[in-house]
Each structure stands twice: as structure tokens, then as C-alpha cells.
Biopython code that builds the backbone (N, CA, C, O; Angstrom):
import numpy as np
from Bio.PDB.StructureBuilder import StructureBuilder

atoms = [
    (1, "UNK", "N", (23.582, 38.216, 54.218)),
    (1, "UNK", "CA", (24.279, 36.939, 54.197)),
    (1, "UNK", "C", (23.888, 36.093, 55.408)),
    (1, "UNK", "O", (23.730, 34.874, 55.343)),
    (2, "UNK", "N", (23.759, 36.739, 56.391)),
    (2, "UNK", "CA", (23.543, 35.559, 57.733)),
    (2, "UNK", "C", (21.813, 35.039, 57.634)),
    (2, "UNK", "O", (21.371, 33.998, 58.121)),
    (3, "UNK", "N", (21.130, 35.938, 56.971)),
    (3, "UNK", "CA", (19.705, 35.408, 56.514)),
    (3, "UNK", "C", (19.965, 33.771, 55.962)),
    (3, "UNK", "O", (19.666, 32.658, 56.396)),
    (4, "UNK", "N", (20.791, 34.367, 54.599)),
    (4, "UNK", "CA", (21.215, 33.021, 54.117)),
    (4, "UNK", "C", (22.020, 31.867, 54.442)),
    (4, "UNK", "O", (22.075, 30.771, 53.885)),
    (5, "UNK", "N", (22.672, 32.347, 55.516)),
    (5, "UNK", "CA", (23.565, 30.980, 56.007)),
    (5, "UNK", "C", (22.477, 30.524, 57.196)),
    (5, "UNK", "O", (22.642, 29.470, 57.810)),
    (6, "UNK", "N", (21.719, 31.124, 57.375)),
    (6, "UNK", "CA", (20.592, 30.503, 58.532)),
    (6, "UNK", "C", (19.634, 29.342, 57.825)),
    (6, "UNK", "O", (19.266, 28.208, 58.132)),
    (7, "UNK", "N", (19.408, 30.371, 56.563)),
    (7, "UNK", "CA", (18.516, 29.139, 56.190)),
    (7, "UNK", "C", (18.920, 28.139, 55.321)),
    (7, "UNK", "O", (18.197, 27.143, 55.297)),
    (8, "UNK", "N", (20.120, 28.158, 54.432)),
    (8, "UNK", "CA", (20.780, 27.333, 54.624)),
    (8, "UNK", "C", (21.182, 25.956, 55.766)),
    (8, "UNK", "O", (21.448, 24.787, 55.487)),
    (9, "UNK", "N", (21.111, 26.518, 56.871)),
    (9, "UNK", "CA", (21.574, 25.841, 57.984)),
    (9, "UNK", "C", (20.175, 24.950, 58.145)),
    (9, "UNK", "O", (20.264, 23.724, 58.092)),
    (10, "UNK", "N", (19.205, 25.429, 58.294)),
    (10, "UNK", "CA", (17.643, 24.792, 58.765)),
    (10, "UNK", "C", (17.697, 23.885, 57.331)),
    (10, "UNK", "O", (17.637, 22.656, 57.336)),
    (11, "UNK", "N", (17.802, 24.586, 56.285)),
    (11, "UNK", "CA", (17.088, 23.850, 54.689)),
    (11, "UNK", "C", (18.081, 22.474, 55.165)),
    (11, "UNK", "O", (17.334, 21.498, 55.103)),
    (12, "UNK", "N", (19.035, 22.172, 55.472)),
    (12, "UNK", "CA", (20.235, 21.282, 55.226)),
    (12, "UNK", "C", (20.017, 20.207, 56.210)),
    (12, "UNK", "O", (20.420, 19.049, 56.100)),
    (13, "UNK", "N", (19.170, 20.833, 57.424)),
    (13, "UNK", "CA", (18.748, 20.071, 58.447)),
    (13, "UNK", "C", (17.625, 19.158, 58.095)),
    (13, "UNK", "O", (17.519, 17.932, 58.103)),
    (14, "UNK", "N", (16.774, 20.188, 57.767)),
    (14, "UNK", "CA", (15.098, 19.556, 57.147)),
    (14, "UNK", "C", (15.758, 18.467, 55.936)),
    (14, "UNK", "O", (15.522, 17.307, 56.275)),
    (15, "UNK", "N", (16.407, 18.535, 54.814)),
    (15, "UNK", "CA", (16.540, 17.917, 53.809)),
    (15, "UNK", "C", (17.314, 16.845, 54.843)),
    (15, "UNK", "O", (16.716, 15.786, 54.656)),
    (16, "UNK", "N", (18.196, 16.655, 55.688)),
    (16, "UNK", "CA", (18.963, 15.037, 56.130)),
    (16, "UNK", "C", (17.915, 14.741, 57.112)),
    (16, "UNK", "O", (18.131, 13.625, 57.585)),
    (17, "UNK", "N", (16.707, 15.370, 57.688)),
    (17, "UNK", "CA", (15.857, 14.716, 58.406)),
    (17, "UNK", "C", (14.836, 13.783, 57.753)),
    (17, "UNK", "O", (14.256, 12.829, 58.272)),
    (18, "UNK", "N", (14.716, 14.360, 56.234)),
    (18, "UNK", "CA", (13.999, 13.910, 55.334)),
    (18, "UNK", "C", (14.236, 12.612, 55.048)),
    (18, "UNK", "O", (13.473, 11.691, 55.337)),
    (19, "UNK", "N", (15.707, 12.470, 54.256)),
    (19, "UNK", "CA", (16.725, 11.555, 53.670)),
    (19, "UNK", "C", (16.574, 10.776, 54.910)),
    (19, "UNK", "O", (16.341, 9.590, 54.675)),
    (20, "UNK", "N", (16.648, 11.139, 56.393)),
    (20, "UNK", "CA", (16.855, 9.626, 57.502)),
    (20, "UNK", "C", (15.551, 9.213, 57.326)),
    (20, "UNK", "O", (15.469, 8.102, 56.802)),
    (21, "UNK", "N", (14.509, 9.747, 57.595)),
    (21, "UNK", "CA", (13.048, 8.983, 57.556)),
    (21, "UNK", "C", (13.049, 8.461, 56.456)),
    (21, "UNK", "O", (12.430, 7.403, 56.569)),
    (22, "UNK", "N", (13.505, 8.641, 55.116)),
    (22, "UNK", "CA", (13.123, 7.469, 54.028)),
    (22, "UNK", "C", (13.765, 6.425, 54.625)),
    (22, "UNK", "O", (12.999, 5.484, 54.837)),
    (23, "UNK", "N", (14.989, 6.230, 55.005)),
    (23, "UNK", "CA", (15.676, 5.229, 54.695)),
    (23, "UNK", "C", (15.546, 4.245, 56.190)),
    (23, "UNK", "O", (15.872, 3.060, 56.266)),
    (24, "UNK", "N", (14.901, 5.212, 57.479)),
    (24, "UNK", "CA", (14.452, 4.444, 58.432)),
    (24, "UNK", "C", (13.106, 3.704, 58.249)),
    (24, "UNK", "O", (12.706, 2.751, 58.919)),
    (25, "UNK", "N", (12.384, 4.412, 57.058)),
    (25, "UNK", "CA", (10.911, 3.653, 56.771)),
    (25, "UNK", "C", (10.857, 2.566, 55.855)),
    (25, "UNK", "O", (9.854, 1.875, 55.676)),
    (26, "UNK", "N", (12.256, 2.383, 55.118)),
    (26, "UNK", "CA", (12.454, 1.784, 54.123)),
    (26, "UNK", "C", (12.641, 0.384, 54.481)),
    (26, "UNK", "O", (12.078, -0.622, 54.050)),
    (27, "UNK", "N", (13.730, 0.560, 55.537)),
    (27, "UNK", "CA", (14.281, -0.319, 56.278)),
    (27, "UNK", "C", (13.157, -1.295, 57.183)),
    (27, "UNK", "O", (13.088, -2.524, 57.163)),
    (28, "UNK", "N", (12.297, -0.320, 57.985)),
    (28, "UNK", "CA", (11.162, -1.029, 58.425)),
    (28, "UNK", "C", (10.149, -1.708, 57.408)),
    (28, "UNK", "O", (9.784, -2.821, 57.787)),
    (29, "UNK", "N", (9.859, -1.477, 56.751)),
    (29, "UNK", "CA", (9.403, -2.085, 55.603)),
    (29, "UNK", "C", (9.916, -3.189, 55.117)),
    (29, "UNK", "O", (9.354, -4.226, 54.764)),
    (30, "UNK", "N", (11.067, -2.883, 55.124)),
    (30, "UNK", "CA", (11.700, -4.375, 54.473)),
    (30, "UNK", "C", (11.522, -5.620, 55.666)),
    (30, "UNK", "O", (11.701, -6.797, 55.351)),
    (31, "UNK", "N", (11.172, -5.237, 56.986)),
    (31, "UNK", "CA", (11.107, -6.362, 57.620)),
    (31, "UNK", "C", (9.510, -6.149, 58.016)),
    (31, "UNK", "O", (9.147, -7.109, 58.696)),
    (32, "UNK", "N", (8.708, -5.430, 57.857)),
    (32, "UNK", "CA", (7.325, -5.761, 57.807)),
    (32, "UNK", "C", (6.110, -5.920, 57.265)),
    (32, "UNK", "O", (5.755, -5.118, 56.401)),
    (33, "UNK", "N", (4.939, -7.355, 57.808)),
    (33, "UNK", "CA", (4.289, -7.293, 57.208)),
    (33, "UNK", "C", (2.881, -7.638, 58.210)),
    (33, "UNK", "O", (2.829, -8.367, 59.201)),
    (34, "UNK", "N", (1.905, -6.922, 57.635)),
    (34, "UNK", "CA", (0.785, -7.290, 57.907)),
    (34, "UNK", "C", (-0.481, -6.894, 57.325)),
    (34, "UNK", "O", (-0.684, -5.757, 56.899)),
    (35, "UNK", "N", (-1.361, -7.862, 57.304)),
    (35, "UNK", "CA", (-2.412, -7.788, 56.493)),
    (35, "UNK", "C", (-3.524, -6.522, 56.131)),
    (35, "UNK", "O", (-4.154, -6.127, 57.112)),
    (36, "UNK", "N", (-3.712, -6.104, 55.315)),
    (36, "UNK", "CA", (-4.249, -4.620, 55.336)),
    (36, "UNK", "C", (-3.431, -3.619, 55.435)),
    (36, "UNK", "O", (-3.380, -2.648, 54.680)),
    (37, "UNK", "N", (-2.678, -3.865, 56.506)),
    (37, "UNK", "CA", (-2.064, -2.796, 57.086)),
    (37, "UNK", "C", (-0.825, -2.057, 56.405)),
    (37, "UNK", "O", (-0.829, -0.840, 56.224)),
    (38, "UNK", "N", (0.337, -2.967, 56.008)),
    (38, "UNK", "CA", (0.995, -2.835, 54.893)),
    (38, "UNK", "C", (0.324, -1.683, 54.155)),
    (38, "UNK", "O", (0.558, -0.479, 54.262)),
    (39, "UNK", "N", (-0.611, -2.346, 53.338)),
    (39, "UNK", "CA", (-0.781, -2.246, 51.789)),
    (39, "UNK", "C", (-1.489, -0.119, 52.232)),
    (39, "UNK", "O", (-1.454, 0.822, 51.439)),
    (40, "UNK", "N", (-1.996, -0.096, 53.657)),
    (40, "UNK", "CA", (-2.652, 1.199, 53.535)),
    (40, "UNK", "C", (-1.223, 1.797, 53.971)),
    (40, "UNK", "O", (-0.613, 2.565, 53.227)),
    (41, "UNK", "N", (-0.798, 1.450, 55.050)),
    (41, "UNK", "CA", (0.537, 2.750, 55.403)),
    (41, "UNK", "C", (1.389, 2.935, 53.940)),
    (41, "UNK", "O", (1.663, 4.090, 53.613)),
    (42, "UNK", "N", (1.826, 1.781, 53.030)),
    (42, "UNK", "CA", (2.046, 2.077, 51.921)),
    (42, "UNK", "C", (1.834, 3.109, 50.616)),
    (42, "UNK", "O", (2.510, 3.526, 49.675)),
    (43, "UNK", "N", (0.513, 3.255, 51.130)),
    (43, "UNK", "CA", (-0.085, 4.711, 50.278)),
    (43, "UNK", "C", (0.080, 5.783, 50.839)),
    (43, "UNK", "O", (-0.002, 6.811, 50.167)),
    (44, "UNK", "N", (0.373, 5.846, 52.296)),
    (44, "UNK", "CA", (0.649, 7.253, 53.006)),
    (44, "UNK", "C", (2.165, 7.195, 52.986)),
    (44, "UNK", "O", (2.616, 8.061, 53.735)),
    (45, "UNK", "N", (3.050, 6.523, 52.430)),
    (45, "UNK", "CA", (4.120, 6.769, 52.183)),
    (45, "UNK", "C", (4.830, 7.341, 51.177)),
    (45, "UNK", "O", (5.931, 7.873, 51.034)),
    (46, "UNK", "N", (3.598, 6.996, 50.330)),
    (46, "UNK", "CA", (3.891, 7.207, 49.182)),
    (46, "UNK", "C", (3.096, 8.870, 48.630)),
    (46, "UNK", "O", (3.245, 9.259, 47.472)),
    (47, "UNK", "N", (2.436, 9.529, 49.476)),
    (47, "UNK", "CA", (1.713, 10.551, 49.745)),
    (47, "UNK", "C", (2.951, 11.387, 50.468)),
    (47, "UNK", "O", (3.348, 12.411, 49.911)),
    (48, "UNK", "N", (3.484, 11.004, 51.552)),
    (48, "UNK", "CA", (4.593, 11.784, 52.054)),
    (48, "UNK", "C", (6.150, 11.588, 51.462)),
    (48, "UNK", "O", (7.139, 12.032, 52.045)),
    (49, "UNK", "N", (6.190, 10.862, 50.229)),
    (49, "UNK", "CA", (7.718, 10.723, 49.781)),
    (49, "UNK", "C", (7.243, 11.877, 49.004)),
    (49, "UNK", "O", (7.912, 12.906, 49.094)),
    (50, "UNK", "N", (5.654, 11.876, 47.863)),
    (50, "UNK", "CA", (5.487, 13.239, 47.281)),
    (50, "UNK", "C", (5.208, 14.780, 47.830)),
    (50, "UNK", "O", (5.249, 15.815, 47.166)),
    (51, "UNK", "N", (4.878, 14.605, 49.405)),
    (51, "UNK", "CA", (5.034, 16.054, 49.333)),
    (51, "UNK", "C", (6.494, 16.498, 50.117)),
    (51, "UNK", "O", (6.974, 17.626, 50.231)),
    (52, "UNK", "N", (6.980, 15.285, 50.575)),
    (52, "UNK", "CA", (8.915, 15.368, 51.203)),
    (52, "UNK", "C", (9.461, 16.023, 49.734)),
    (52, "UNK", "O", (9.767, 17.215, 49.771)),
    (53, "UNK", "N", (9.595, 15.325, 48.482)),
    (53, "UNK", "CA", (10.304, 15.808, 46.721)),
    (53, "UNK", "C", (9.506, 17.286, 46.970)),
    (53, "UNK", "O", (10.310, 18.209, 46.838)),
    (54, "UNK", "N", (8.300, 17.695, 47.256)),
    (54, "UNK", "CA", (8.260, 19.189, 47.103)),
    (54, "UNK", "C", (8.677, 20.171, 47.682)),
    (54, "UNK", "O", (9.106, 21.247, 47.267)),
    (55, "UNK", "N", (8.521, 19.719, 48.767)),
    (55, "UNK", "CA", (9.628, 20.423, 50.101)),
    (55, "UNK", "C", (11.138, 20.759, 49.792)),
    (55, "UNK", "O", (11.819, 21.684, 50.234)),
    (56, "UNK", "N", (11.560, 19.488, 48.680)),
    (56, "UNK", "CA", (12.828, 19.864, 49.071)),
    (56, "UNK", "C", (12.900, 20.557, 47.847)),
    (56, "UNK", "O", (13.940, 21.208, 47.742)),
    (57, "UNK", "N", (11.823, 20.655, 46.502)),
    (57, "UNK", "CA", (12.204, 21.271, 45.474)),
    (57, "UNK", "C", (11.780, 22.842, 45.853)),
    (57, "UNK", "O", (12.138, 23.818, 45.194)),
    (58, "UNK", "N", (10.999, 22.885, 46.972)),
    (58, "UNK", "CA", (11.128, 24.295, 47.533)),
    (58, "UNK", "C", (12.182, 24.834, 47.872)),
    (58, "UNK", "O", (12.397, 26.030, 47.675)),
    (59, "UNK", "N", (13.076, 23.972, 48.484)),
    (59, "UNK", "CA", (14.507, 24.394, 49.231)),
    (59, "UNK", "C", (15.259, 24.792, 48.459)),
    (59, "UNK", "O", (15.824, 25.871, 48.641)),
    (60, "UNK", "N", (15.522, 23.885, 47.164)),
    (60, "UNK", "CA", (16.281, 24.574, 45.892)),
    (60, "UNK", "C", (15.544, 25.155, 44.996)),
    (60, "UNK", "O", (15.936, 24.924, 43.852)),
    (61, "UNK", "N", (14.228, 26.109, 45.106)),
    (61, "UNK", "CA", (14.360, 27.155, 44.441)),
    (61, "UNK", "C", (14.224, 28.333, 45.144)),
    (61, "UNK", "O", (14.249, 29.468, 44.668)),
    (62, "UNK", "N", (14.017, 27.883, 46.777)),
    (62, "UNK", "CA", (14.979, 29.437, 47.755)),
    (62, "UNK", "C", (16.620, 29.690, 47.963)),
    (62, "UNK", "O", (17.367, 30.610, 48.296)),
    (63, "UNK", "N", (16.696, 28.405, 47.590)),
    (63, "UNK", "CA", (18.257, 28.942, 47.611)),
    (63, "UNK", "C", (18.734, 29.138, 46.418)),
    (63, "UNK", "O", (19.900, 29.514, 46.540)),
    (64, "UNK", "N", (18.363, 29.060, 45.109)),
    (64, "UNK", "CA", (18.303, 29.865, 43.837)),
    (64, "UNK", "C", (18.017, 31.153, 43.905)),
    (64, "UNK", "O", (18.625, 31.947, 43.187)),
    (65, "UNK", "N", (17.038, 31.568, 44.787)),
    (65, "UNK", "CA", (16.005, 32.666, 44.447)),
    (65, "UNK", "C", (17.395, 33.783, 45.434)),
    (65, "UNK", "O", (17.882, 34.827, 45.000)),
    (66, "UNK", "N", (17.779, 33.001, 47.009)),
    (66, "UNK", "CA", (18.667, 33.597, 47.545)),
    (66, "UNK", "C", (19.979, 33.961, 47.214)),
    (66, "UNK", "O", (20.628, 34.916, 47.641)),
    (67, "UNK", "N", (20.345, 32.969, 46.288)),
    (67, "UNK", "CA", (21.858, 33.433, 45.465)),
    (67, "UNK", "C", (21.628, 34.118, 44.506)),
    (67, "UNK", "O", (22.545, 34.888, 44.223)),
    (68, "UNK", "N", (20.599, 34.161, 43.760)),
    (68, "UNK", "CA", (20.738, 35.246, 42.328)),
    (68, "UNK", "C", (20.230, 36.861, 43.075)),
    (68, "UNK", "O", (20.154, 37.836, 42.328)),
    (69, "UNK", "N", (19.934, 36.994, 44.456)),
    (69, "UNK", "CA", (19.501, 38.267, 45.122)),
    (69, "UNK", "C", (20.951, 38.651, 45.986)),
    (69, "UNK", "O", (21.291, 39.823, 46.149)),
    (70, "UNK", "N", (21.773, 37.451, 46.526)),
    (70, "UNK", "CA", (22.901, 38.116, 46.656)),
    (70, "UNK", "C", (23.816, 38.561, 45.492)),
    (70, "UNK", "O", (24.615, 39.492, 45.587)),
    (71, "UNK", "N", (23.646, 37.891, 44.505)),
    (71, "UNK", "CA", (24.566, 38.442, 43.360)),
    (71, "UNK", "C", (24.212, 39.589, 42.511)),
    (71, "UNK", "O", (24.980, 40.130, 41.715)),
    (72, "UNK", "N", (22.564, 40.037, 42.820)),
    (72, "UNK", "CA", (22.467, 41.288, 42.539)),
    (72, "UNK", "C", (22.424, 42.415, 43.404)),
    (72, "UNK", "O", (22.271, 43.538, 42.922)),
    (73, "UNK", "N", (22.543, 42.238, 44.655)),
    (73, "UNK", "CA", (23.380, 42.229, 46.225)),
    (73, "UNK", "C", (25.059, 43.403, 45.921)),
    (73, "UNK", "O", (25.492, 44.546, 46.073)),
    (74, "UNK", "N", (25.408, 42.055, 45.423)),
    (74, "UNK", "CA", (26.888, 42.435, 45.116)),
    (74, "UNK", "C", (27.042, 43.437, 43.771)),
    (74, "UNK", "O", (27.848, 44.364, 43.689)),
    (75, "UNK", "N", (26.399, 43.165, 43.082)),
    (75, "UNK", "CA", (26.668, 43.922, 42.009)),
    (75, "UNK", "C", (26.005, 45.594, 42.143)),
    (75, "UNK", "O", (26.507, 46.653, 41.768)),
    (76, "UNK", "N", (24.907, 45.370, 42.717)),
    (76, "UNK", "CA", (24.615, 46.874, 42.812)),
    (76, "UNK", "C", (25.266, 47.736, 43.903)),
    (76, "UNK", "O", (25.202, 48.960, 44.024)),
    (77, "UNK", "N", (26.151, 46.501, 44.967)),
    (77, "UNK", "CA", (27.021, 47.750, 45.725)),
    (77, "UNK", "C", (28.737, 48.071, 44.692)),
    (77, "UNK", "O", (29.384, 49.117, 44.640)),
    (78, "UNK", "N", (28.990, 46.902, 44.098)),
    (78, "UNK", "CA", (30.116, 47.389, 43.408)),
    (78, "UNK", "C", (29.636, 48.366, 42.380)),
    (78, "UNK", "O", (30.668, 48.960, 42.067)),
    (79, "UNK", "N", (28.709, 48.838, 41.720)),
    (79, "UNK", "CA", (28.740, 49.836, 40.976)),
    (79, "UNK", "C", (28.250, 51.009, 41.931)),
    (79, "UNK", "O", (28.764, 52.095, 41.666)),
    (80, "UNK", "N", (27.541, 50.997, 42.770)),
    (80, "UNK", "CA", (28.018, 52.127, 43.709)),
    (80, "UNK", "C", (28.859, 52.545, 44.173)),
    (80, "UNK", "O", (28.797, 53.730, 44.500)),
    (81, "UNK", "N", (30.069, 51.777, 44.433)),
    (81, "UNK", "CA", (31.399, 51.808, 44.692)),
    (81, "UNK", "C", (32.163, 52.742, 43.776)),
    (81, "UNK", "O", (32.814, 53.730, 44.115)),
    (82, "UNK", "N", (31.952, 52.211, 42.433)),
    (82, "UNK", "CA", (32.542, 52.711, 41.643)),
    (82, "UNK", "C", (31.887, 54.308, 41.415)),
    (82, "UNK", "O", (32.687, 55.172, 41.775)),
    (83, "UNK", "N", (30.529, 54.868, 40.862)),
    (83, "UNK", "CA", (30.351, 55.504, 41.015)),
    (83, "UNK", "C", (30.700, 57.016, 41.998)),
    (83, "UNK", "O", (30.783, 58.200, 41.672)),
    (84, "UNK", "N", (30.834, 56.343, 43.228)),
    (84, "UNK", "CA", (30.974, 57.501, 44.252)),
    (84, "UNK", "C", (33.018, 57.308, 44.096)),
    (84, "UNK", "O", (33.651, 58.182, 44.689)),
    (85, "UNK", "N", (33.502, 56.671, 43.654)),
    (85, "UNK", "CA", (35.243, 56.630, 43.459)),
    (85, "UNK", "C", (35.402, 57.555, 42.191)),
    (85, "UNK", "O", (36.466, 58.168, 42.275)),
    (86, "UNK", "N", (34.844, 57.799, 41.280)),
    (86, "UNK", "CA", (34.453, 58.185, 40.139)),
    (86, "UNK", "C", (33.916, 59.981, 40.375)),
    (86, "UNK", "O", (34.187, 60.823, 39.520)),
    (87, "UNK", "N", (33.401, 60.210, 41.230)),
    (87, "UNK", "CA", (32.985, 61.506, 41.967)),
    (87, "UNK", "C", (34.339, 62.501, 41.665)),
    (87, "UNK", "O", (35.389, 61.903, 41.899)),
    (88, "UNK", "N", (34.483, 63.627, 41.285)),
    (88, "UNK", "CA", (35.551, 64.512, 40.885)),
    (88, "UNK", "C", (35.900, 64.740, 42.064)),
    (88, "UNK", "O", (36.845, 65.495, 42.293)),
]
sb = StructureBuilder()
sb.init_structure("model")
sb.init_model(0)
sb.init_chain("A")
sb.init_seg("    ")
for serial, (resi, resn, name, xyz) in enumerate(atoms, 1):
    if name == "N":
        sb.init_residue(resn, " ", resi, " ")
    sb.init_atom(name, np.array(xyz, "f"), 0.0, 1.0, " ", f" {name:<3s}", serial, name[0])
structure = sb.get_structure()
């Protein structure tokens, strides 16, 4: 569990560090312009909004991958539980 509340903790960090840089680049954007220049940082934004969406679709399928391993976590100690209660 503390594996998972760690990375939890980092994934949650990385994903609102993500979410502020869009919306601080967004913002700059809306008040700038210049010739060439625009139109190229525009494509590297648009290069890092697609690999930021993969990053974070990484994040939710480790923390999928981490909850369906604690819940088979849990389940294989409750039937051990039971088993050794079950012992004559």
C-alpha cells in the first residue's frame, strides 16, 4: 500500500504540473504574437500536449494495473485467512 500511496502522490503531482503548464501556455499565447515564431512554438506545443495525454494515460493505467494487484492483494490473503481458521 505505501508503494501505492507514493505513487499516487508523485502521479497527482506530475498530472497538476501538467494541467498548470497548459493553462500557463495557453494564457501566454493568448497575449502573444510574433512572426514565424508563433506559428513554430505552436507545433511544439502541440507535440508536447500529445506526449503530456500519454503520460497521463500512463498514470491511469498504473493506477489500474495497481488497484486490480491490490485487490488480488486482498483476496489472496483473505482466503488464506480462511484456510488456516479452517485448520482442525
Amino acid at each position: 500500500q505505501n508503494a501505492q500511496d507514493n505513487f499516487n502522490a508523485i502521479a497527482g503531482r506530475l498530472e497538476a504540473l501538467i494541467d498548470q503548464r497548459d493553462a500557463d501556455v495557453k494564457a501566454m499565447m493568448a497575449d502573444y504574437q510574433a512572426d514565424g515564431v508563433s506559428e513554430e512554438y505552436a507545433s511544439k506545443e502541440i507535440r508536447w500536449n500529445t506526449v503530456a495525454g500519454q503520460v497521463k494515460q500512463i498514470i491511469t493505467s498504473l493506477r489500474s494495473s495497481l488497484a486490480t494487484n491490490d485487490e488480488t492483494a486482498q483476496s489472496a490473503l483473505a482466503r488464506g485467512r480462511s484456510a488456516v481458521q479452517n485448520i482442525g
